[in-house]
C-alpha positions in Angstrom: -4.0 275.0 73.0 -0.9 276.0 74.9 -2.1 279.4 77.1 0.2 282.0 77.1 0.6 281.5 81.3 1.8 277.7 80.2 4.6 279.8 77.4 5.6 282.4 80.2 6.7 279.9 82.9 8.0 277.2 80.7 11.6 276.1 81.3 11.8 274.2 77.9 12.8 276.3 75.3 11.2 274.1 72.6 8.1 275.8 73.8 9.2 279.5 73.3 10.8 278.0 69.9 7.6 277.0 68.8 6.0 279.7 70.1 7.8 281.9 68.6 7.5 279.9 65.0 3.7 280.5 65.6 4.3 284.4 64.5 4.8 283.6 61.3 1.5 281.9 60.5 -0.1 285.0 61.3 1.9 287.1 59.0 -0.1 288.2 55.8 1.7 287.2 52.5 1.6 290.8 51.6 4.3 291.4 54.4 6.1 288.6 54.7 9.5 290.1 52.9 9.3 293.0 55.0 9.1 290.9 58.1 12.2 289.0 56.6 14.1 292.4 55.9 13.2 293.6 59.1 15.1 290.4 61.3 18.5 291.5 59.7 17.8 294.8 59.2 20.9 297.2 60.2 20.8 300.1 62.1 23.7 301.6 61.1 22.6 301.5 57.2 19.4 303.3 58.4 21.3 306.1 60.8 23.6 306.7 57.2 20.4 307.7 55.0 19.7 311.1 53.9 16.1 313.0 55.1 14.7 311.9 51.8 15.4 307.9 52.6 14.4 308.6 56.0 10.9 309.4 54.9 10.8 306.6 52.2 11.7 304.5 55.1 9.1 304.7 57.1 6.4 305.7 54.9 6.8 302.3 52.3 8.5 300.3 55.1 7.8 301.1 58.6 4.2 302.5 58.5 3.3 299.5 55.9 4.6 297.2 58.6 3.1 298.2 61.7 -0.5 299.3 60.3 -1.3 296.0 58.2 -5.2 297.4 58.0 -5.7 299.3 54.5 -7.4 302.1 56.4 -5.1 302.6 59.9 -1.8 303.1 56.9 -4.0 305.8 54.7 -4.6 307.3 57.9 -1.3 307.1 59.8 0.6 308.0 56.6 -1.7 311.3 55.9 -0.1 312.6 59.1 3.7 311.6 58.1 3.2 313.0 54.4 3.0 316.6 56.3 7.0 316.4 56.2 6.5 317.3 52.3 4.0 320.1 52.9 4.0 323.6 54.1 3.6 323.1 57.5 6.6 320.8 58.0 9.8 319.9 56.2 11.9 316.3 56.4 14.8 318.1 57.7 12.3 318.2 60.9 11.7 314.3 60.5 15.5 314.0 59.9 16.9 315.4 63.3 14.1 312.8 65.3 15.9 310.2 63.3 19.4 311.7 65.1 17.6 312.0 68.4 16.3 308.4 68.2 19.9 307.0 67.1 21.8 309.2 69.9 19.5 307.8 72.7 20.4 306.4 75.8 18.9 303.2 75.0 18.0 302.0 78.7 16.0 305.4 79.2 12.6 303.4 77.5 10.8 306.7 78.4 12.4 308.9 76.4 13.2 306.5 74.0 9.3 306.5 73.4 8.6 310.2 74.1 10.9 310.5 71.0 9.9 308.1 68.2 6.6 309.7 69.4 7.3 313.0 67.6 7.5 311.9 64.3 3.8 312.6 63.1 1.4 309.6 62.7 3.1 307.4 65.6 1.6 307.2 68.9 3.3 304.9 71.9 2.7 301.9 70.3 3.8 303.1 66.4 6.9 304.5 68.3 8.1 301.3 70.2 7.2 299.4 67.4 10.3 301.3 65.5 12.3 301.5 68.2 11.6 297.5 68.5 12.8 297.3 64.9 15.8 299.0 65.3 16.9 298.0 68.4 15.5 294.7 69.1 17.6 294.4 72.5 16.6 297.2 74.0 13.2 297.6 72.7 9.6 295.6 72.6 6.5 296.5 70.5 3.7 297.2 72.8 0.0 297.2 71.8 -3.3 295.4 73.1 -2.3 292.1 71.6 0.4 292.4 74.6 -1.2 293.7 77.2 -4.1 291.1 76.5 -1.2 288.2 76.5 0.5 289.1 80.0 -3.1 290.0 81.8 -3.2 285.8 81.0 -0.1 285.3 83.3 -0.4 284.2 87.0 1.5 286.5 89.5 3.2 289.1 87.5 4.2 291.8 89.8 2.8 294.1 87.5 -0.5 293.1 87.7 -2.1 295.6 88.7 -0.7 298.6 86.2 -1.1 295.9 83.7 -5.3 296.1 84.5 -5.7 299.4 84.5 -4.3 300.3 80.9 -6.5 301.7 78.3 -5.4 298.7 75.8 -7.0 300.6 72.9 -5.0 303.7 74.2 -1.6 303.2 75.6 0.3 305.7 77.0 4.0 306.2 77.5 4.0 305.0 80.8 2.0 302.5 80.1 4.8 301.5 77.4 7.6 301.7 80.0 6.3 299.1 82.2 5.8 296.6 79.4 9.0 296.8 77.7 10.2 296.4 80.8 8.4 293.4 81.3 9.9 292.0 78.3 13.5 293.0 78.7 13.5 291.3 82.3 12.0 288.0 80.8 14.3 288.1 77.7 17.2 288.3 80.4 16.0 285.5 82.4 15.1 282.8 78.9 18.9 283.6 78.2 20.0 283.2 81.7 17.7 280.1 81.8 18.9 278.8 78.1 22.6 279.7 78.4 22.0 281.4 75.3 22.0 285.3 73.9 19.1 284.4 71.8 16.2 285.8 73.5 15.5 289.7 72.9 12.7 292.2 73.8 11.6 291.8 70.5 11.5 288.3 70.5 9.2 288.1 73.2 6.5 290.9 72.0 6.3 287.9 68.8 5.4 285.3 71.2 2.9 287.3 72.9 1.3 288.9 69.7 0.1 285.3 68.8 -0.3 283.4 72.2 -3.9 282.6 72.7 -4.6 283.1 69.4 
């Protein structure tokens, strides 16, 4: 099998296109339309909806995207259900949605700090939104990347790379992996001549290398 050190310094962009094409093997058939829906999904439709479509947008949409196990969604989904209770309201869950759509889209920190507010999302639940709306700018991070680049040979970052918590990352930790990503999708295009390559597109190739 292809390792994902052999992906990360190919100059052939079969091999990232087949790489890529690899992702969707590992998608269950219970989530393949959302996957679908969610590579032409449209920001702006989503910045238009009211705090009521807001919530049923992440809790049957998002949330059932990102946390595929049964137990991680009842769980996750408890904590973003308190917008209907007493202790919260979805006008609260509404201005994060303004917050997240007014961002300065370069500032990944507070990018994350933000998505981070709405309840139920840590760093990983967070950049995994922002890497759904804003695919360009943004890269899911979780173990299955950290595990991927800790395969690749000379990565500047190797060293803040070994020292994350992969089963807790933090914001910081976040930062210098989407930044990872961004700088690579930069240089496939660069490489490619193309405008193909996002963020996004990379945290797909390294959520099934080695796998």
């Amino acid at each position: 099998m292809i390792t994902t050190n052999d992906i990360w310094n190919s100059n052939n962009e079969d091999v990232w296109q087949q790489a890529l094409k690899r992702y969707w093997s590992f998608v269950k058939p219970t989530h393949l339309a959302i996957e679908e829906e969610f590579e032409t999904i449209k920001p702006q439709e989503l910045q238009k909806m009211n705090p009521m479509q807001w919530f049923d947008f992440l809790l049957t949409k998002y949330f059932f995207w990102k946390y595929t196990a049964p137990n991680r969604y009842k769980t996750t989904t408890s904590q973003l259900k308190r917008y209907l209770g007493p202790d919260d309201t979805l006008d609260n869950l509404f201005k994060i949605k303004e917050k997240i759509f007014n961002l300065n889209k370069e500032d990944i920190a507070t990018g994350l700090k933000t998505a981070c507010e709405i309840r139920g999302l840590g760093p990983p639940g967070a950049s995994g939104l922002l890497a759904v709306l804003f695919p360009s700018h943004f890269a899911t991070v979780d173990q299955f990347a950290v595990k991927a680049l800790l395969e690749v040979n000379g990565l500047h970052e190797g060293v803040a790379l070994s020292l994350m918590n992969q089963d807790q990352i933090k914001i910081k930790d976040g930062v210098v992996l989407i930044n990872i990503m961004k700088e690579k999708a930069k240089k496939l295009n660069m490489k490619f001549k193309t405008s193909y390559w996002t963020p996004r597109k990379v945290d797909m190739v390294l959520w099934v290398s080695g796998r």
